[in-house]
C-alpha atoms as a printed R data frame, in Angstrom:
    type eleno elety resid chain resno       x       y        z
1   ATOM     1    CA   UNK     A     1 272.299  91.005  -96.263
2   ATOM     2    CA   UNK     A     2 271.372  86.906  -95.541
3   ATOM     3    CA   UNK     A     3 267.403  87.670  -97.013
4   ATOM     4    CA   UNK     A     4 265.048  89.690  -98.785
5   ATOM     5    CA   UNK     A     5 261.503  90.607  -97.953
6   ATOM     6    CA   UNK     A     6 259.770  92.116 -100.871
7   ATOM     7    CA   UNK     A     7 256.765  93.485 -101.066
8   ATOM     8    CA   UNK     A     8 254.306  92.756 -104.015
9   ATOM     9    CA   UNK     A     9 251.642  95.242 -104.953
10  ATOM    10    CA   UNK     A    10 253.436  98.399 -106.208
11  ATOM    11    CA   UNK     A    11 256.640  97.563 -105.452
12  ATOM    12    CA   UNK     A    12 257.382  94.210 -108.020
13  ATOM    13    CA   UNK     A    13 254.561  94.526 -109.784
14  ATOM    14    CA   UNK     A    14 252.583  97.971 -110.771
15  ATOM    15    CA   UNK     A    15 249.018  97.084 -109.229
16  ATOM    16    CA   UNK     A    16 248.114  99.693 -106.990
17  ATOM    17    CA   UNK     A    17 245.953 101.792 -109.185
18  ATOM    18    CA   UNK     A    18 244.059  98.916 -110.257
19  ATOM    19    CA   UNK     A    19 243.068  98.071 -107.154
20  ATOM    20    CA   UNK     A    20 242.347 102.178 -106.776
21  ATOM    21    CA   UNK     A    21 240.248 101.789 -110.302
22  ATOM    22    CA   UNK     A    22 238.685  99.280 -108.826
23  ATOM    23    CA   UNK     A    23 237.100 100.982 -105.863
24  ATOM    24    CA   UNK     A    24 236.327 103.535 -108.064
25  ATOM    25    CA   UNK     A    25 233.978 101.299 -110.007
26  ATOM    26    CA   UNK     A    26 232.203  99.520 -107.355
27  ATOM    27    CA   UNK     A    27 231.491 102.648 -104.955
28  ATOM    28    CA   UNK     A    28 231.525 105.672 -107.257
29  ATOM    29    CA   UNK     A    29 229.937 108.292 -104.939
30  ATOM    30    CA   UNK     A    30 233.158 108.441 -103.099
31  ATOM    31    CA   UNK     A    31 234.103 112.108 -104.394
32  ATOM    32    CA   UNK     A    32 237.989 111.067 -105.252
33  ATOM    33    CA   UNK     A    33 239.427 110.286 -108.343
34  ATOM    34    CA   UNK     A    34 241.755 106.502 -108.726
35  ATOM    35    CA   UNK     A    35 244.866 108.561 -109.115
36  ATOM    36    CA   UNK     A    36 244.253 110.724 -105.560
37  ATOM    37    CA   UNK     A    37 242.961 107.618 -103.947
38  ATOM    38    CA   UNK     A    38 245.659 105.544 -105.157
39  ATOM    39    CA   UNK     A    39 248.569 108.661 -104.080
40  ATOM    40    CA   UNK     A    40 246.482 108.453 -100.494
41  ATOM    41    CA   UNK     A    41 245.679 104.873  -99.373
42  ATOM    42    CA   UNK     A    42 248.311 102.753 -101.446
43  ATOM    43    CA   UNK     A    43 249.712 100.060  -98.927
44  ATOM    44    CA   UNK     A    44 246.297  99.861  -97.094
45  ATOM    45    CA   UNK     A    45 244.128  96.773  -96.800
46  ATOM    46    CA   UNK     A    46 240.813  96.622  -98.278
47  ATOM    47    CA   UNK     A    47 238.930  96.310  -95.137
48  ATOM    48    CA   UNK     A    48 240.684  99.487  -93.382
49  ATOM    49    CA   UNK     A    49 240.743 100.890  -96.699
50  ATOM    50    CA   UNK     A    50 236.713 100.879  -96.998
51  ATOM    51    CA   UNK     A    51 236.344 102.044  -93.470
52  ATOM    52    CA   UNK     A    52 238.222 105.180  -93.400
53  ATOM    53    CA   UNK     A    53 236.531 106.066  -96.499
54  ATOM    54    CA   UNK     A    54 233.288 105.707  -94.985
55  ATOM    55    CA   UNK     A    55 234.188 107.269  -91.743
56  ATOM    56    CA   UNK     A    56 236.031 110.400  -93.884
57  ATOM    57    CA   UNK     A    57 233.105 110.873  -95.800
58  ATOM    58    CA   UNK     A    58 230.569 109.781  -93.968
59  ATOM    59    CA   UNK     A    59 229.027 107.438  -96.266
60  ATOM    60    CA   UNK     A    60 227.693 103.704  -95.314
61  ATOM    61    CA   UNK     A    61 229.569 101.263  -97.272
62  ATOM    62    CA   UNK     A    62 227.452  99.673  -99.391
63  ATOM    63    CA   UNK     A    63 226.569  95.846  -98.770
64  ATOM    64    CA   UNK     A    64 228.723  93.565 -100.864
65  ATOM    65    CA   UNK     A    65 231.186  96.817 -101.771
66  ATOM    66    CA   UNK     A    66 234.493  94.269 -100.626
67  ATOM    67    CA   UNK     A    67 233.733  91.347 -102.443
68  ATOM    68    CA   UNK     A    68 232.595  93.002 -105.310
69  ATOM    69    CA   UNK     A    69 235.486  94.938 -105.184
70  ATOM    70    CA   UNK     A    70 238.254  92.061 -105.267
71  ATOM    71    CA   UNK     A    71 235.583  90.975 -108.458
72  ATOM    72    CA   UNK     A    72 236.285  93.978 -110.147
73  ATOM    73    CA   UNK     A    73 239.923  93.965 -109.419
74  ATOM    74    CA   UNK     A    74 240.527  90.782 -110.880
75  ATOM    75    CA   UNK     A    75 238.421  92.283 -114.186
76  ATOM    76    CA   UNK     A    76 240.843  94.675 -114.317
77  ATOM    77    CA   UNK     A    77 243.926  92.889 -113.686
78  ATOM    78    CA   UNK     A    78 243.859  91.572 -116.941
79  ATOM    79    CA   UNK     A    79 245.429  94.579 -118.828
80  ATOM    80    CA   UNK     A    80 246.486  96.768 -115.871
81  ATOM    81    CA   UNK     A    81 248.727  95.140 -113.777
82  ATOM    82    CA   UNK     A    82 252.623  95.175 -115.084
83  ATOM    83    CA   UNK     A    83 256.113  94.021 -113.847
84  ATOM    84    CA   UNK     A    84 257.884  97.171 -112.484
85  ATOM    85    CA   UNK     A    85 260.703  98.402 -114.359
86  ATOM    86    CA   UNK     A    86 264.106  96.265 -113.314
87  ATOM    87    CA   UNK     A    87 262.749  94.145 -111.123
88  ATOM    88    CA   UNK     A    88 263.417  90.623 -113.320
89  ATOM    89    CA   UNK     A    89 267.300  92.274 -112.778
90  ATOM    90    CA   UNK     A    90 267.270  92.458 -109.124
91  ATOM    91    CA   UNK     A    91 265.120  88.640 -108.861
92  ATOM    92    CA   UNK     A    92 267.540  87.058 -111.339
93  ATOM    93    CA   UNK     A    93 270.764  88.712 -109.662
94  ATOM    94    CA   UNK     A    94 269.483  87.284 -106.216
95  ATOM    95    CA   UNK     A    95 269.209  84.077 -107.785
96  ATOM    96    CA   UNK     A    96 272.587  84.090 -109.077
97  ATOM    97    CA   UNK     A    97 274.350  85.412 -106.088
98  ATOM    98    CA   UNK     A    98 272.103  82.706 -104.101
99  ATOM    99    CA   UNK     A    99 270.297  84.683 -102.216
100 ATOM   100    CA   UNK     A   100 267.239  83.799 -100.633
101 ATOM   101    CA   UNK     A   101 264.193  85.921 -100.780
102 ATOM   102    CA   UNK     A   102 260.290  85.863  -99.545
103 ATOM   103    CA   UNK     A   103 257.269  87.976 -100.551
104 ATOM   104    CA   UNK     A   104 255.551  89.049  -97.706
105 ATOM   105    CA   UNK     A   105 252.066  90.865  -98.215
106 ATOM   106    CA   UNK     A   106 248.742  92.318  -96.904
107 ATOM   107    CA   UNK     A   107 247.386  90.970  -99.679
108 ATOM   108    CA   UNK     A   108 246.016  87.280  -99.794
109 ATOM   109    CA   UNK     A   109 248.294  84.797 -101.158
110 ATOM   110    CA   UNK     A   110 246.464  83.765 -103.918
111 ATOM   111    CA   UNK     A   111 246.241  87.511 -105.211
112 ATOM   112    CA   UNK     A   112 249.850  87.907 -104.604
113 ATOM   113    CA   UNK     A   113 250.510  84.592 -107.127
114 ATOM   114    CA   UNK     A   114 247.733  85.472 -109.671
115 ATOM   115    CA   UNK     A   115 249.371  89.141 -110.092
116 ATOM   116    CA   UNK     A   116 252.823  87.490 -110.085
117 ATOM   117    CA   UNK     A   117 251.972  85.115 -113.096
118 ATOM   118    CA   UNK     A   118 249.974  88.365 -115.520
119 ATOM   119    CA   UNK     A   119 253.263  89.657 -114.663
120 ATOM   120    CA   UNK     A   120 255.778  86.664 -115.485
121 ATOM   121    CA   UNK     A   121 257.676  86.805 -112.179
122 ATOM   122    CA   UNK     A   122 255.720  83.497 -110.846
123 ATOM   123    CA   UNK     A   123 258.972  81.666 -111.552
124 ATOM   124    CA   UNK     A   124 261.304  83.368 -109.086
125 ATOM   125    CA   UNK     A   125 258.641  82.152 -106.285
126 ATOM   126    CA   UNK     A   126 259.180  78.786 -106.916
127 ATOM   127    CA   UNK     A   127 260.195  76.983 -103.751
128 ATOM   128    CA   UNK     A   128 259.965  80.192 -101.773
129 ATOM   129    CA   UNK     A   129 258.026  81.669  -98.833
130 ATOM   130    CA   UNK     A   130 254.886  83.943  -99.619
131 ATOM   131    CA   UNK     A   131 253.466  85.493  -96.443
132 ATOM   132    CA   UNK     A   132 250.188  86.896  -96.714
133 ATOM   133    CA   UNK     A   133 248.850  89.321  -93.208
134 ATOM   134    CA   UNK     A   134 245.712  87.235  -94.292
135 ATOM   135    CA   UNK     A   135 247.071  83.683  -92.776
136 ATOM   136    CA   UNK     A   136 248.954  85.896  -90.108
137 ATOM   137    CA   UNK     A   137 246.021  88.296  -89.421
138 ATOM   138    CA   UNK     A   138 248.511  90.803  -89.190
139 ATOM   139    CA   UNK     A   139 248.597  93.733  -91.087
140 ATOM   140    CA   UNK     A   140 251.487  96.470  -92.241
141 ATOM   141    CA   UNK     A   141 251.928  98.774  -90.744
142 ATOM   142    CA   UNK     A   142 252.240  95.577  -87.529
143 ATOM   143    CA   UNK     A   143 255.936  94.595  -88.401
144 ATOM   144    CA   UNK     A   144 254.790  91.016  -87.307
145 ATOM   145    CA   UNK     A   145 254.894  89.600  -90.513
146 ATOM   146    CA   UNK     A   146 258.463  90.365  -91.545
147 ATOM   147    CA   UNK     A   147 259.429  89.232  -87.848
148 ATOM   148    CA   UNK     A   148 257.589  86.019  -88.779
149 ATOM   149    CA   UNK     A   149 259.584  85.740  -92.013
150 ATOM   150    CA   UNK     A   150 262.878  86.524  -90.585
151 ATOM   151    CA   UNK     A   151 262.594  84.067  -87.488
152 ATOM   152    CA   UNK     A   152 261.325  81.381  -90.302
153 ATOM   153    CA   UNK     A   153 264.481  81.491  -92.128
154 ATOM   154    CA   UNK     A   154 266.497  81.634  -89.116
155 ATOM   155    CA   UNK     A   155 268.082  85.444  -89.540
156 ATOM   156    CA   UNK     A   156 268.021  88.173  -87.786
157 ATOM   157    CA   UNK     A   157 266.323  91.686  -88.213
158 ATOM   158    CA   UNK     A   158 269.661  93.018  -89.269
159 ATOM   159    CA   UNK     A   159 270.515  90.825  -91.710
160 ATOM   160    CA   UNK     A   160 266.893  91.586  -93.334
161 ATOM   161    CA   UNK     A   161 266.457  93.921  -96.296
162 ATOM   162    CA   UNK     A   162 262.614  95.472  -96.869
163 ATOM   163    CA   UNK     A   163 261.692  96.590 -100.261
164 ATOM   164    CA   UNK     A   164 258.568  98.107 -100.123
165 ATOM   165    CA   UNK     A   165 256.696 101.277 -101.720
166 ATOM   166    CA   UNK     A   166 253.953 101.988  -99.136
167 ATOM   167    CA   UNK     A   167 254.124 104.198  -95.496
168 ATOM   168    CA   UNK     A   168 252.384 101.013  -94.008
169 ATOM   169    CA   UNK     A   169 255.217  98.915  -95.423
170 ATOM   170    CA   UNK     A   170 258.176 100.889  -94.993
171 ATOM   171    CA   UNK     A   171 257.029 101.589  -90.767
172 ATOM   172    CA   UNK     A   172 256.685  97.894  -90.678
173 ATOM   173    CA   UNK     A   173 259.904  97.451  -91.777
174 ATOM   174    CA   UNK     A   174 261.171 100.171  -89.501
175 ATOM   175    CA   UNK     A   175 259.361  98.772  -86.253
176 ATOM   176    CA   UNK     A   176 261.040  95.079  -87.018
177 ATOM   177    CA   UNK     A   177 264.169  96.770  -86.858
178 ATOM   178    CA   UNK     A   178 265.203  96.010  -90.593
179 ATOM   179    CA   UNK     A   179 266.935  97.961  -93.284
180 ATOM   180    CA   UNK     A   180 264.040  99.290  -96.079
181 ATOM   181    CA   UNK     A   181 264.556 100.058  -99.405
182 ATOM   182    CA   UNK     A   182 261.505 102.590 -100.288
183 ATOM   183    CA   UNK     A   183 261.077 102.306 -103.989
184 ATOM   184    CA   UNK     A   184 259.793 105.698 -104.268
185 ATOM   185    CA   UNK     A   185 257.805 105.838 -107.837
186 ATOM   186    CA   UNK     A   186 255.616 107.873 -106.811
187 ATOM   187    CA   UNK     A   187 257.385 110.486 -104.930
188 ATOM   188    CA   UNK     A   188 255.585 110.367 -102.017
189 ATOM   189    CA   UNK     A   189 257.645 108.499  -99.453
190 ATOM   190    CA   UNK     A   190 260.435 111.593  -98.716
191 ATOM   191    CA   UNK     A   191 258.731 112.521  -95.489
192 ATOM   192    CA   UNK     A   192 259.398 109.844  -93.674
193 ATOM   193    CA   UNK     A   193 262.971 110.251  -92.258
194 ATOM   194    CA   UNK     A   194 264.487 107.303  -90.545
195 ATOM   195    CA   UNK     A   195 268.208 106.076  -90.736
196 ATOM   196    CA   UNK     A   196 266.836 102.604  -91.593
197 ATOM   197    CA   UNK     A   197 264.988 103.891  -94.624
198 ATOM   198    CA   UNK     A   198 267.143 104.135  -98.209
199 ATOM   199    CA   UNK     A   199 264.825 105.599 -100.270
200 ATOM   200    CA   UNK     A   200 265.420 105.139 -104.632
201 ATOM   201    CA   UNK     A   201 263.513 105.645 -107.762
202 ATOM   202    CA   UNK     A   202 265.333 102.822 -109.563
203 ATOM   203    CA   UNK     A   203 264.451  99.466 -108.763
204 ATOM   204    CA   UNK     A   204 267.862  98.078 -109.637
205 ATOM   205    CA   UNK     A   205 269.373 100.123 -107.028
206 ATOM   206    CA   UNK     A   206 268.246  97.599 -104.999
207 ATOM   207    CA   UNK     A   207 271.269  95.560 -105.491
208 ATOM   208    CA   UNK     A   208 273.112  98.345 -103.934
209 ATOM   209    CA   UNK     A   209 272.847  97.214 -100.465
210 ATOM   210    CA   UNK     A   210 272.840  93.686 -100.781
């Protein structure tokens, strides 16, 4: 593999159930707990995130509810966001090996750098690309965004490897025609089935198909 697309939120760094906290907080008559909501809708953007809610349990989202939900994140952020398990390894073996590597998220970039420096990974995106479906307006599971990063550096889909932890992610990945690590914490990624797909529970196996 020529270049490596990794996802941010929940796959370098251990933020999803912040951002599930979060939503808790700022709209609490949703009748789900973080943990379910997190297990659910991990991968999913705020907006879309807000809207199936409301159309699931047909609630009105409350005015303000996104803002004051990214608020609350950040709040949060301070003490629950962490660096995954082995992924300084896999960053600083890229590095050595030369290489190259992008982040590419749904979130917005500045999110993506904030949680990168609580986490002390900021330094291994120096001097590379950080796509955000914000500047793009194109959202996993639309594999437009790695296509975007792949025809930037000049490779091709097959020389691409994903690393991601979400559905939206990994069918991304799968619709740009790329090979996808699923970094499975959670054990909920086995039912999707695809001979693109190489699902592990280590993070260092990463470097196993480099």
């Amino acid at each position: 593999m020529k270049f490596v697309i990794f996802d941010m939120d929940g796959t370098l760094v251990d933020s999803e159930l912040c951002s599930a906290q979060a939503l808790c907080d700022v709209w609490p008559e949703i009748p789900m707990t973080a943990e379910a909501m997190n297990n659910e809708y991990r991968g999913v953007r705020f907006a879309a995130k807000l809207a199936i809610l409301s159309e699931r349990f047909d609630m009105e989202i409350p005015e303000g509810t996104e803002q004051k939900l990214r608020d609350r994140e950040v709040v949060l952020g301070e003490t629950m966001i962490t660096v995954n398990p082995g992924v300084v390894t896999v960053l600083s073996t890229l590095v050595e090996r030369g290489i190259n590597f992008c982040i590419a998220s749904n979130a917005p970039t500045h999110k993506t750098m904030r949680n990168a420096g609580r986490c002390g990974i900021d330094g291994y995106l120096e001097n590379r690309a950080v796509y955000s479906a914000h500047d793009l307006k194109a959202w996993k599971p639309s594999p437009e965004m790695f296509l975007h990063a792949a025809n930037t550096e000049g490779v091709t889909s097959e020389q691409c490897l994903v690393v991601e932890d979400s559905k939206a992610g990994i069918k991304a990945g799968i619709a740009a025609g790329m090979t996808v690590v699923a970094y499975d914490s959670h054990g909920d990624l086995t039912s999707i089935q695809n001979d693109l797909v190489k699902p592990i529970s280590d993070f260092e196996k990463v470097l196993d198909f480099l």
